[in-house]
Each structure stands twice: as C-alpha cells, then as structure tokens.
KEKE-3310 file (N, C-alpha, C; in steps of 0.2 Angstrom, whole numbers, plus 5000, padded with zeros to 4 digits):
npx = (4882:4889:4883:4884:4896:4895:4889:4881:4877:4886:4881:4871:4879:4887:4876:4875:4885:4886:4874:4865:4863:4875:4879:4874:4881:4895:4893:4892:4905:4913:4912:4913:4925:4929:4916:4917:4929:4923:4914:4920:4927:4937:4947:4958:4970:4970:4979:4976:4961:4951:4950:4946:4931:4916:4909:4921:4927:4915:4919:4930:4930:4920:4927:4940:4930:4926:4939:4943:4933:4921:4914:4914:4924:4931:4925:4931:4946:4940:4938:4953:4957:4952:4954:4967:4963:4958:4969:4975:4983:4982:4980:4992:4993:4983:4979:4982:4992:4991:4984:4996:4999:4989:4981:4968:4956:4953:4963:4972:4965:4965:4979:4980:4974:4979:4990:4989:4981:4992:4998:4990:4990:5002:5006:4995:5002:5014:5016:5014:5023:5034:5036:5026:5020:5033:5036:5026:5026:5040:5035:5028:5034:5042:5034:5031:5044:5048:5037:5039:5048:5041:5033:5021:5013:5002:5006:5018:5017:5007:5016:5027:5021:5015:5028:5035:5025:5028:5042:5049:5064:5069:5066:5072:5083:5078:5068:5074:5080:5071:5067:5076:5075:5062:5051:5038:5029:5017:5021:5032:5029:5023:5033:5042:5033:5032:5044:5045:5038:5046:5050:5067:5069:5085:5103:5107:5095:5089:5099:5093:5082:5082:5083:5072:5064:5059:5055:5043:5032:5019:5014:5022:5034:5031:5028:5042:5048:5041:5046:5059:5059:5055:5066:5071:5076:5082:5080:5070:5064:5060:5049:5040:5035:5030:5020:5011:5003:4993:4977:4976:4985:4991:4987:4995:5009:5012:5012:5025:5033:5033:5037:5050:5056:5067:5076:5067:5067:5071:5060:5049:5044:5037:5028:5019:5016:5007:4996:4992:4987:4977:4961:4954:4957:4952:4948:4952:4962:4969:4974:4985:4993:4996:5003:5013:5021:5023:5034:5044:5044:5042:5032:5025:5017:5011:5004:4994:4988:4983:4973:4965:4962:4952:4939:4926:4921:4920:4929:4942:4946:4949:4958:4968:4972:4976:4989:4996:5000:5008:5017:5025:5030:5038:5049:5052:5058:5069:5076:5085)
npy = (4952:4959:4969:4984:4992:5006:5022:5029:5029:5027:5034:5042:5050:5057:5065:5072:5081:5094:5100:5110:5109:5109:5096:5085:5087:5084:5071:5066:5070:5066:5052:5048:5046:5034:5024:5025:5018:5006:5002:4998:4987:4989:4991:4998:5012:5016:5022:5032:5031:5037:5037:5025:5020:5023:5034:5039:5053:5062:5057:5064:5076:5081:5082:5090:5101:5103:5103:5114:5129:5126:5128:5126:5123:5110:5100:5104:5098:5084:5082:5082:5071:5061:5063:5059:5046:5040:5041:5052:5063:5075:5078:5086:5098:5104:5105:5121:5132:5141:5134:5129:5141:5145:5149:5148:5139:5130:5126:5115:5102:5103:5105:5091:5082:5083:5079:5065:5064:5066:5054:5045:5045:5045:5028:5025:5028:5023:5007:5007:5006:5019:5034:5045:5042:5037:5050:5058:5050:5052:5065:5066:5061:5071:5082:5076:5074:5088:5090:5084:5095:5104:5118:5117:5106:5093:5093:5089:5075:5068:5069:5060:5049:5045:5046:5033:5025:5023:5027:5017:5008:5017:5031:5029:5038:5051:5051:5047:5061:5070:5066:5067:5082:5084:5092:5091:5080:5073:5072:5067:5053:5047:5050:5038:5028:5028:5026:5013:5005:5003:4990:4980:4994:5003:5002:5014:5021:5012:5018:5028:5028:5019:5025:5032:5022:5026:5036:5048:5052:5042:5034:5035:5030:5018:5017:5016:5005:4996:4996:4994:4982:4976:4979:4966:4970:4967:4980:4985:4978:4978:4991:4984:4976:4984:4988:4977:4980:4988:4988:4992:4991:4978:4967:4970:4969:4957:4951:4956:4953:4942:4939:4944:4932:4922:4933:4941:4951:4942:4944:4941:4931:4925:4935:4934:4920:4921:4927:4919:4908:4913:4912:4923:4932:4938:4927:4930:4937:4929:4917:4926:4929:4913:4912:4920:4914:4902:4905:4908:4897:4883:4870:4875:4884:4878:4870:4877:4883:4871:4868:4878:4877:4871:4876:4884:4895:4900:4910:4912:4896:4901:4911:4903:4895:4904:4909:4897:4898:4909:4906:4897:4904:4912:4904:4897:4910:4912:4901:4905)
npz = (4898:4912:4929:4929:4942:4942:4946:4935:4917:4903:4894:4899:4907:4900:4893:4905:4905:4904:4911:4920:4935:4948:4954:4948:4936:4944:4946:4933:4928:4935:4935:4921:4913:4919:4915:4901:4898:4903:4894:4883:4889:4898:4913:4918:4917:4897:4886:4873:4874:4866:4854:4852:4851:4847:4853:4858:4857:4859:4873:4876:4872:4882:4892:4891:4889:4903:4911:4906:4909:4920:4931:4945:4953:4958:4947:4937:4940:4943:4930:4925:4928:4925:4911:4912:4914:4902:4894:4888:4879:4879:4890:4897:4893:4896:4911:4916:4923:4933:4942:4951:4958:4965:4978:4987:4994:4987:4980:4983:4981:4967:4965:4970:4961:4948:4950:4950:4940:4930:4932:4930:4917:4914:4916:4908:4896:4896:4891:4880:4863:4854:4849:4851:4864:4873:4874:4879:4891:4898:4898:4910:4919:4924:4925:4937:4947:4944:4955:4965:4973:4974:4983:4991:4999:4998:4985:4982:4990:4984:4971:4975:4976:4965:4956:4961:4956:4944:4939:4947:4953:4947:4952:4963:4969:4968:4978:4988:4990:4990:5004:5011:5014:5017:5029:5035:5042:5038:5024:5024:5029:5018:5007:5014:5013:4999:4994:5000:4992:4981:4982:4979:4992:4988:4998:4999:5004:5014:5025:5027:5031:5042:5055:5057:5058:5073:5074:5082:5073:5072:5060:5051:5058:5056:5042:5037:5044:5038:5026:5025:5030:5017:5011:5015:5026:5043:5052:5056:5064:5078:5078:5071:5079:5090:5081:5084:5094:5090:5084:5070:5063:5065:5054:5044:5048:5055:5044:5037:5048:5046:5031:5035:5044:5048:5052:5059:5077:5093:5102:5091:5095:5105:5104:5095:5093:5104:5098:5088:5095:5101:5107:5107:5099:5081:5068:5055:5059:5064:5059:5049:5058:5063:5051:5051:5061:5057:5050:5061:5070:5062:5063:5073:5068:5056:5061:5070:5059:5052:5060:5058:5045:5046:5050:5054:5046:5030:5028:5034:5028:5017:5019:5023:5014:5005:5015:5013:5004:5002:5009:5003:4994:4999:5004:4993:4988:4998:4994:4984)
capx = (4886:4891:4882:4889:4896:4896:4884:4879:4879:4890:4876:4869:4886:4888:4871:4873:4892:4885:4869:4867:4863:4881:4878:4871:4887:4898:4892:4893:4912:4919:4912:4911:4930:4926:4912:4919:4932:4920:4910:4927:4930:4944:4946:4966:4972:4972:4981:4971:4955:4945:4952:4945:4926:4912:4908:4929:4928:4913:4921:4937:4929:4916:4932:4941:4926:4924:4943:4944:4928:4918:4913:4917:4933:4930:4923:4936:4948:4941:4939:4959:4960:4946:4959:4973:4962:4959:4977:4974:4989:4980:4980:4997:4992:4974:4979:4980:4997:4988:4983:4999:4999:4982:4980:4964:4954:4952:4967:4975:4962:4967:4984:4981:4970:4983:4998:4984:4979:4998:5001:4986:4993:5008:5002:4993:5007:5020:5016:5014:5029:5034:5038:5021:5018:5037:5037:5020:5027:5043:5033:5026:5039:5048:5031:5031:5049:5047:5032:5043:5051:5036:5031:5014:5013:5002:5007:5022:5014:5005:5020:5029:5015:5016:5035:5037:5023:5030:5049:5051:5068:5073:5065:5073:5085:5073:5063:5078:5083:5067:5065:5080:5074:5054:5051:5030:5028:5013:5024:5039:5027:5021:5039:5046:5028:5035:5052:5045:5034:5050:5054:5068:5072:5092:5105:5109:5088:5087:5103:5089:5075:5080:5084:5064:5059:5060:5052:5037:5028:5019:5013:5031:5040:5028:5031:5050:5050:5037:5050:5066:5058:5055:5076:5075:5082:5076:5080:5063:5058:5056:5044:5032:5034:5026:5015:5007:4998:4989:4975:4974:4993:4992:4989:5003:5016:5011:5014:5030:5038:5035:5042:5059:5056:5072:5079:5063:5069:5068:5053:5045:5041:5032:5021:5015:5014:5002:4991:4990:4984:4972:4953:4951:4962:4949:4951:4958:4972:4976:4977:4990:4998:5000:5008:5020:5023:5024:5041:5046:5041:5037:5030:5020:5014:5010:4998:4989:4985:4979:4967:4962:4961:4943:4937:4917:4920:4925:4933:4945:4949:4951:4965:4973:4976:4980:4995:5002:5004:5012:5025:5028:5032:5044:5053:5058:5062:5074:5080:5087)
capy = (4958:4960:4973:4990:4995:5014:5025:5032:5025:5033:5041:5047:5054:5064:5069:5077:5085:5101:5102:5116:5108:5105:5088:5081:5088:5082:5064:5064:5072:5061:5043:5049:5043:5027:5023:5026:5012:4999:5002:4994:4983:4991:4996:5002:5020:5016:5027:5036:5026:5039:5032:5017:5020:5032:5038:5043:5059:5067:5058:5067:5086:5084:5085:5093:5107:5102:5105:5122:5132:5124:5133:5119:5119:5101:5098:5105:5094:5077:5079:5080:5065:5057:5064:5053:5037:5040:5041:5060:5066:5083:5082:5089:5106:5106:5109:5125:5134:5144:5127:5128:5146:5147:5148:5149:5135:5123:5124:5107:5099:5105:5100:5084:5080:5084:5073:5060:5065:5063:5048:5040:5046:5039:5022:5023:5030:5018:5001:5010:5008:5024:5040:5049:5039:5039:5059:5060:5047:5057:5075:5066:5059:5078:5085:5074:5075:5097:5092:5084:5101:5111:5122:5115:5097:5092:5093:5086:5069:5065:5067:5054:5041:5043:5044:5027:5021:5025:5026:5012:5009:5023:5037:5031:5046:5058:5050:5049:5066:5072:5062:5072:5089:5087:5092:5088:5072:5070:5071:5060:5047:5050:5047:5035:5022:5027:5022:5006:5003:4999:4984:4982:5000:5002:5000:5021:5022:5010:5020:5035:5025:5014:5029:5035:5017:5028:5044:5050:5051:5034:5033:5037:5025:5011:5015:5016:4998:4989:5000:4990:4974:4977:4975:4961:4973:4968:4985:4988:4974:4983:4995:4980:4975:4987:4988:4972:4981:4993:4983:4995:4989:4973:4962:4973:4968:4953:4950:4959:4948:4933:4943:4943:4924:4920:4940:4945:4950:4937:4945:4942:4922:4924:4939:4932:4915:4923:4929:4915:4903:4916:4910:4931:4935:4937:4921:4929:4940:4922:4916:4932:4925:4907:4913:4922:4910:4897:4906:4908:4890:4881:4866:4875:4888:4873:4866:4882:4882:4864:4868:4883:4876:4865:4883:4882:4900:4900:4916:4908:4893:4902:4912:4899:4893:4911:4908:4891:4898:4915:4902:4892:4910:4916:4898:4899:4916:4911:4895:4910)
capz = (4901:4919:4929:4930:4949:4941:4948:4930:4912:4898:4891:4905:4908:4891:4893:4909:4908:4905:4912:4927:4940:4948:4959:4941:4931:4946:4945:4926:4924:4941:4931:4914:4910:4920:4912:4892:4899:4903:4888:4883:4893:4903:4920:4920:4910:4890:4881:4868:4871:4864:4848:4852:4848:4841:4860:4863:4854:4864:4879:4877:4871:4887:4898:4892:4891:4908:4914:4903:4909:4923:4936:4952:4953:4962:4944:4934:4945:4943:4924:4924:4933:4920:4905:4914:4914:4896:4892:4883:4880:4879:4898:4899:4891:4899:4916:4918:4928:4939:4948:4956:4962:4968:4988:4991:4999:4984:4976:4986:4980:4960:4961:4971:4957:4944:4953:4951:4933:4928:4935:4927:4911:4913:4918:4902:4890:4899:4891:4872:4861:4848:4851:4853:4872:4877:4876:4884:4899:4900:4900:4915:4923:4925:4929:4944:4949:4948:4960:4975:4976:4976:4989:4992:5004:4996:4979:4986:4991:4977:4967:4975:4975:4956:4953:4963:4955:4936:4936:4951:4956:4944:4956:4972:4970:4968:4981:4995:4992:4996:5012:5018:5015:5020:5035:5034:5046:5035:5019:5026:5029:5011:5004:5016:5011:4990:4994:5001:4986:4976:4982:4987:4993:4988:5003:5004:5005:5020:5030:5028:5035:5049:5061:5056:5062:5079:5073:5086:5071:5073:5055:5047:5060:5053:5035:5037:5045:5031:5018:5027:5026:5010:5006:5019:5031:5052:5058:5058:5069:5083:5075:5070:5085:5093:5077:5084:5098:5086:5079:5062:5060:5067:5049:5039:5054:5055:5035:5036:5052:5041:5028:5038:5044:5051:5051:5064:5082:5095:5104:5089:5093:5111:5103:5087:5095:5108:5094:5084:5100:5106:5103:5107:5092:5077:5064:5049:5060:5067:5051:5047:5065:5060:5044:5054:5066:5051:5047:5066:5070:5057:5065:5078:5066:5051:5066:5068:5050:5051:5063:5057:5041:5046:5052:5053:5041:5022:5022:5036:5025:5011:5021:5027:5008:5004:5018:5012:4994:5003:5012:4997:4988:5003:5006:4986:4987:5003:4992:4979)
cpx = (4885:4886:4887:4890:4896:4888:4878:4880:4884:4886:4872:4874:4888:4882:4869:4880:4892:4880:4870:4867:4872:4880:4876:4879:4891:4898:4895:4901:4914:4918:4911:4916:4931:4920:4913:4924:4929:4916:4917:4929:4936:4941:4951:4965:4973:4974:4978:4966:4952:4946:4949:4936:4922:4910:4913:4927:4924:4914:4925:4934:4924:4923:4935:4939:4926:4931:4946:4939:4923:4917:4913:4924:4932:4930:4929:4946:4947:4942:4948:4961:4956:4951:4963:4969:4960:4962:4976:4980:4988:4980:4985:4995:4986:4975:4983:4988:4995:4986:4988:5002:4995:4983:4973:4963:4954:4960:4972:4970:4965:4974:4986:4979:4976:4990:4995:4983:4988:4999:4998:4987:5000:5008:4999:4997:5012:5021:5016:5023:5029:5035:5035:5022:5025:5037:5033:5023:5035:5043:5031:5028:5043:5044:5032:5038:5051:5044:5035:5047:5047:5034:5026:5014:5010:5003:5015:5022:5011:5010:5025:5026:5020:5022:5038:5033:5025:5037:5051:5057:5072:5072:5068:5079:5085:5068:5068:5079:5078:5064:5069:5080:5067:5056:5044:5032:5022:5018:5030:5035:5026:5027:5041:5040:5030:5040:5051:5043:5040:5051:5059:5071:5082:5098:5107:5101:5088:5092:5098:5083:5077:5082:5075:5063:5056:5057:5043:5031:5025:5020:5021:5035:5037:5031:5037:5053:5046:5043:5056:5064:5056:5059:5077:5079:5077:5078:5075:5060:5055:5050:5037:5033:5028:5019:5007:4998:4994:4984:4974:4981:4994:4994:4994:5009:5017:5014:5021:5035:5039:5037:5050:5061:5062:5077:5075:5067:5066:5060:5047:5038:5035:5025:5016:5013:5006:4995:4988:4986:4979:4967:4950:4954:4956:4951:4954:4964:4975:4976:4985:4995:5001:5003:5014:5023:5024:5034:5048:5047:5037:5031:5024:5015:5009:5004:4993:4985:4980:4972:4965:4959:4952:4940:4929:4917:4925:4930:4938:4950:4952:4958:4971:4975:4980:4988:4999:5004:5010:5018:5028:5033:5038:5047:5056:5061:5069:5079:5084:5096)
cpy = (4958:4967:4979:4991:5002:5016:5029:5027:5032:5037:5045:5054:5059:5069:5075:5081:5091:5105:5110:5115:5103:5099:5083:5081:5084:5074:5062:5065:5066:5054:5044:5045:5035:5023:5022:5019:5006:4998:4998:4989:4982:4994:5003:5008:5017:5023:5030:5032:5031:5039:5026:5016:5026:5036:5044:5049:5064:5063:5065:5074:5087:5085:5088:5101:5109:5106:5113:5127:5128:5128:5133:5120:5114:5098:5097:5098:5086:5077:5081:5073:5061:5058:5057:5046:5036:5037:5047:5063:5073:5085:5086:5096:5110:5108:5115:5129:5136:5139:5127:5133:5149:5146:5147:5142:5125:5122:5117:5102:5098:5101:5093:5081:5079:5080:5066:5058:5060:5056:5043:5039:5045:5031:5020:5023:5024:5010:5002:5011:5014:5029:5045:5046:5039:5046:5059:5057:5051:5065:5073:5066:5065:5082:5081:5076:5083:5095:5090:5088:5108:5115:5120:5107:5093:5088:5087:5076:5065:5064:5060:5048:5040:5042:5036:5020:5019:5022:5018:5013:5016:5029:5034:5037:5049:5057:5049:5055:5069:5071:5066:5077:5087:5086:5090:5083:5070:5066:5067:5053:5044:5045:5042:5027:5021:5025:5015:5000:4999:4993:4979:4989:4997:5002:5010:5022:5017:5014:5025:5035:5023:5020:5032:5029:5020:5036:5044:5052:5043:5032:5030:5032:5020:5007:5012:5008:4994:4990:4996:4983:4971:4974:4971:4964:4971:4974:4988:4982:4975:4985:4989:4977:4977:4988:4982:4973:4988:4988:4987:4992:4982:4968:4964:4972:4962:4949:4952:4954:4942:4935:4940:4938:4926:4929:4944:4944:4945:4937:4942:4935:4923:4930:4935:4923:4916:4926:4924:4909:4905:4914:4918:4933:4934:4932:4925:4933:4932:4919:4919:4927:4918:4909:4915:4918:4904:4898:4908:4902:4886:4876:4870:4881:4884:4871:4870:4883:4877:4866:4874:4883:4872:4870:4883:4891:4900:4905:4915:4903:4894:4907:4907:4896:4898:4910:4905:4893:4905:4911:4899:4897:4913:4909:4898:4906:4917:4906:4899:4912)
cpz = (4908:4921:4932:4938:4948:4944:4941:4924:4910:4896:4895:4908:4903:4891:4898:4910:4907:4909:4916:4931:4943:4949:4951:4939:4935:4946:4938:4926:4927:4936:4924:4910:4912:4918:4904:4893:4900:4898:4884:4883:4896:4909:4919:4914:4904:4888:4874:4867:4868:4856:4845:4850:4846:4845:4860:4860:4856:4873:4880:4877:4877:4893:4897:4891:4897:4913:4913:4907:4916:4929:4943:4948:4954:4951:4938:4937:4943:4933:4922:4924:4926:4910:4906:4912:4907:4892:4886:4884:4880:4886:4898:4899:4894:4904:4918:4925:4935:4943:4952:4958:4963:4976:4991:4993:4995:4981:4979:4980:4972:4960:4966:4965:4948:4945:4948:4943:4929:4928:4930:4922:4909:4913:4911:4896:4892:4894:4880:4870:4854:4853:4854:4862:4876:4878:4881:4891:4899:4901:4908:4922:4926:4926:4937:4947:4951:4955:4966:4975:4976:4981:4994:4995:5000:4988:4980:4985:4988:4974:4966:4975:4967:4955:4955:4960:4948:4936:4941:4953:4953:4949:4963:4973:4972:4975:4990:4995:4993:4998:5016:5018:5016:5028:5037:5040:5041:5028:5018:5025:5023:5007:5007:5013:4999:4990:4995:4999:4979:4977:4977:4986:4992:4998:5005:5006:5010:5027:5031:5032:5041:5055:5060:5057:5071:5082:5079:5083:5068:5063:5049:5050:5059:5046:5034:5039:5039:5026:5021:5026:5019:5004:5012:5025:5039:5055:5061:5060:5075:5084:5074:5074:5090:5090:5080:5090:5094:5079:5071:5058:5058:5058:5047:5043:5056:5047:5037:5041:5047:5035:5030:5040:5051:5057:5059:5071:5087:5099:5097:5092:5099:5106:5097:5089:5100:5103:5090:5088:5101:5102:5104:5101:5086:5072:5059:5052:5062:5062:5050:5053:5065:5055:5044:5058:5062:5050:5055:5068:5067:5059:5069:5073:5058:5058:5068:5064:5050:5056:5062:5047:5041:5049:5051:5044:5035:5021:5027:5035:5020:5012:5022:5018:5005:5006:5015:5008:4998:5007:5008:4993:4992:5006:4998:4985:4993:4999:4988:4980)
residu = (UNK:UNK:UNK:UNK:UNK:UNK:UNK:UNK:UNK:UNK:UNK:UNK:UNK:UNK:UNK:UNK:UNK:UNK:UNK:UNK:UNK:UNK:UNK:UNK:UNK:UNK:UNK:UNK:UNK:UNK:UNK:UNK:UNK:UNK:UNK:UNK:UNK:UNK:UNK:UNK:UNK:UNK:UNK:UNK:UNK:UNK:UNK:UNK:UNK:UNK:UNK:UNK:UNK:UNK:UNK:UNK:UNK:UNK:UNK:UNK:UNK:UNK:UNK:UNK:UNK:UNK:UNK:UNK:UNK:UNK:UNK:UNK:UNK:UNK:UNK:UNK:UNK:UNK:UNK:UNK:UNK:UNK:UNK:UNK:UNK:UNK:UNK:UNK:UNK:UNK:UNK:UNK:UNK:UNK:UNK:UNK:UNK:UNK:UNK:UNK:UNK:UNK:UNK:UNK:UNK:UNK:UNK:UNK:UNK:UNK:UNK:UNK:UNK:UNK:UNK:UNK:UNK:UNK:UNK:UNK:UNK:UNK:UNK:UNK:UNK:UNK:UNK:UNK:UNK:UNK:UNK:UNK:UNK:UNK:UNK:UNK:UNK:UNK:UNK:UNK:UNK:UNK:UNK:UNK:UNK:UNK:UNK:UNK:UNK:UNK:UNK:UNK:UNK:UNK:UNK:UNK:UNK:UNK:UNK:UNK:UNK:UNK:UNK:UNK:UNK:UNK:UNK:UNK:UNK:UNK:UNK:UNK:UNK:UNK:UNK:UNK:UNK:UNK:UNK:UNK:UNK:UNK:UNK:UNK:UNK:UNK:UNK:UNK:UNK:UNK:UNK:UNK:UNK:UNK:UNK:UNK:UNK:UNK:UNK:UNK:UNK:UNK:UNK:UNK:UNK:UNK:UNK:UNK:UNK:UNK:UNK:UNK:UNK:UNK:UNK:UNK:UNK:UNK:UNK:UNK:UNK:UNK:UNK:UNK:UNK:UNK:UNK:UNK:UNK:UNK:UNK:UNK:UNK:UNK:UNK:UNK:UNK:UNK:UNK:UNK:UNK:UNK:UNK:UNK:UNK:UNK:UNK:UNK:UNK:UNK:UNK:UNK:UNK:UNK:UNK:UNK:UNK:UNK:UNK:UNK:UNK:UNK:UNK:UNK:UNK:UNK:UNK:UNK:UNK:UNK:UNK:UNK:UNK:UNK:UNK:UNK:UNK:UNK:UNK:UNK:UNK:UNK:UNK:UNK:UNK:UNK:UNK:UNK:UNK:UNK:UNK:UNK:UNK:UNK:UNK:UNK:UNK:UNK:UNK:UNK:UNK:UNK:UNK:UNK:UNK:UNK:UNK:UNK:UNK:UNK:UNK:UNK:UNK:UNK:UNK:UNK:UNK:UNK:UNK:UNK:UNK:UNK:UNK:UNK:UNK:UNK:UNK:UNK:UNK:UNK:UNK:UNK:UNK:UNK:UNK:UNK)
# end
C-alpha cells in the first residue's frame, strides 16, 4: 500500500472528532472524509460511501455531529464539505438555513463551504443511476442555481463553479444571465471563467464576452478571452496578447493562441516567435512558445521542439512530448 499524503489516519481522525482541543478536532473533521475514502481506495465524491464499509457509519455520524453542534464554525463548515465528498445525501438537510442569513465575520466562509459541499455531492450523485441519486443531484442543482441570485458574492461564486461543473452546457443560461446582472468584478470573473469551462461557450455567451475581453478588470478580460477561445472564437486575441507580458498568464495564453492556430491575430507570430527563440525565456514556457508557434509556423515552431527536444532537463523533454501529442489532438480536431 501506497503511502498516505493525508496528514492523519482514519482512526486517528474518528478518534479525535470530538476531542476539546480545537486545532486537534479541526484536523480530524477537515481529513476525516478524505481519509474514509482512501481507506477505499478513492480520491473523487462516492455516493453513499459510508455504505461501503464497517468505518462509513461512524464516519458519517462524526459529521454530521460535527456540522450540527460544533462550536468552530470553521469546523462545522469543512465537515459539510467532508458530507459532500462522501456522497451523504443527508447533507442537504444538515446545512442549516441560518448559514445564508448570517453576517457576521464567518458566515462567507459557511456558505462558501456549502456551495463546495453541494457540488461535491453532486459530483457524487451524478454518475449513480435510480431515483434516490437523480433527486439528490436535482435537489442540488436548484440549490446552486437559487444561489447565483443570492445576495451574498461570495455565495454567488462558488455557485457558479459548481453549476458549470455539474449541469455543463445545460447551465450556460443560468450562467449568462447572471453575467449580465453581476456587477462584482470579483464575481464577473467568477462567471465569465464558469462559462468558459463549458467548452464550447454557446454563440449568445460569446456576444456577452467578447466586449469584457476589454474590461479594466485584468482578471475578467483574461477569463473572457480564454472562454472565447474556447468556442474557437479570435476575439479575444488581443487580450492574450497582451496576456503574454504578464508572466502568471503568459503559459495559459500561450496554450490558448495555439488553441486558435490559424484564427490568432497577426501580431501574435512576431510575439510568440520572440519567446520561443529567447535563451532568456524559461525552458518549459519556450516549450509552451514553440507549441504555439508550432500552429503559427509550423516549420519554424517543429525546429524549436527538435532542439528543445535534446534539452539537458527531463522535465523539458517531457514537455516537449506533451506538446506534439497537444498538436496531434488540435490538427485532428481542425481535420473535423
């Protein structure tokens, strides 16, 4: 058996989910439903794992003591999120209303944690066929979709993670329409990076974006152009253009130009050309760089590869095969 990357075992984690000392209890509740799963042999949300052996049933009653009575919020909190990874369909009932008409200091935290919870519980319900787990993933799907019209940004945000991650292109709807009433610039970016997640965004979802390719919130006019290249759209070539002089951006705009290949604006050839030559450019972004210049110039971007291919560093080499497979898989999908 593999060693654990958990910070606790299971038993330690059952042992300590009531203790008194918080910092103790907080460790156990946060890995307690991570840990029942790799006893397992799962990472991802199962659906009613505490079904699954002779643990799950004081997994499952330590959280939900933990999410009824605790005396951390914080704690009360992750063991929501710890039901979701489960697939306890007792979460729905366990979280508690007042979570989303709390103000004081912790309450974000509560119903981030609860977006989070759902989602995972969805996630887990989704793949289960019968009647018990569609209900459960349609109770969830109508909690998340309340929550993009909730009052709270937060709650907001998380919502749409989850809905883009659950219903997919079923939520772009729900996910354009509230793009055009937030006003957040946190929470735009939020929606505009969930919309992007569908791929591809539909064609009324790109008219909504490609004017926020331009928005002065950087974040939001980033997302809005990755989410256009998405549907193959270049309006947002500009935007990763610009993206290219922001080293936190630079790999994701780089990927995204060769994305668009042919479609990218003409500036894109001398910039990414320039990157992919430079001996100052770190090896795996000129990896990224040749990849893109691969789909701008094949030839001259194929000879970058080759010589970055004999790379004195393996995690260089091992990009550089990464890339040919990511051109092989965006040259079949242009042959379509």
């Amino acid at each position: 058996m593999s060693a654990s990357s958990l910070p606790i075992t299971l038993e330690a984690a059952l042992r300590d989910a009531d203790v008194i000392d918080a910092k103790a209890r907080s460790l156990a509740i946060t890995h307690l439903a991570a840990a029942y799963l790799e006893r397992l042999g799962r990472s991802e949300p199962l659906w009613q794992a505490a079904t699954r052996h002779d643990r799950g049933p004081e997994v499952l009653a330590a959280l939900l003591r933990a999410i009824e009575r605790d005396p951390a919020l914080a704690i009360r909190a992750v063991a929501a999120t710890g039901l979701g990874q489960i697939g306890a369909p007792e979460l729905l009932a366990a979280i508690p209303d007042e979570w989303f008409t709390r103000s004081d200091a912790d309450a974000a935290y509560l119903r981030e944690c609860a977006a989070i919870a759902w989602t995972l519980l969805g996630e887990a319900a989704r793949p289960v066929s019968g009647d018990r787990p569609q209900d459960c993933f349609d109770a969830v799907l109508a909690r998340l979709r309340q929550g993009l019209r909730a009052d709270q940004p937060e709650l907001r945000f998380q919502c749409a993670a989850g809905l883009a991650a659950l219903a997919g292109a079923e939520a772009e709807a729900d996910l354009v329409d509230a793009l055009a009433r937030e006003t957040v610039p946190q929470i735009r970016g939020g929606l505009v990076t969930a919309i992007g997640e569908l791929d591809p965004p539909g064609a009324h979802a790109c008219e909504l974006l490609a004017p926020l390719c331009d928005e002065p919130h950087t974040p939001t006019a980033f997302a809005a152009a990755l989410a256009l290249t998405a549907a193959r759209d270049p309006r947002g070539g500009p935007q990763l253009l610009r993206a290219l002089t922001r080293p936190e951006d630079r790999g994701r705009a780089l990927e995204a130009l060769a994305a668009l290949g042919p479609l990218a604006p003409p500036a894109a050839l001398p910039a990414v050309r320039k990157l992919a030559r430079s001996f100052f450019t770190p090896g795996l972004t000129r990896v990224r760089a040749a990849y893109a210049l691969a789909r701008l110039a094949p030839g001259e971007g194929e000879a970058v590869l080759a010589r970055l291919a004999s790379s004195l560093f393996a995690s260089v080499r091992e990009a550089v095969v990464d890339a040919r497979a990511g051109l092989a898989q965006l040259a079949a999908r242009d042959a379509r």
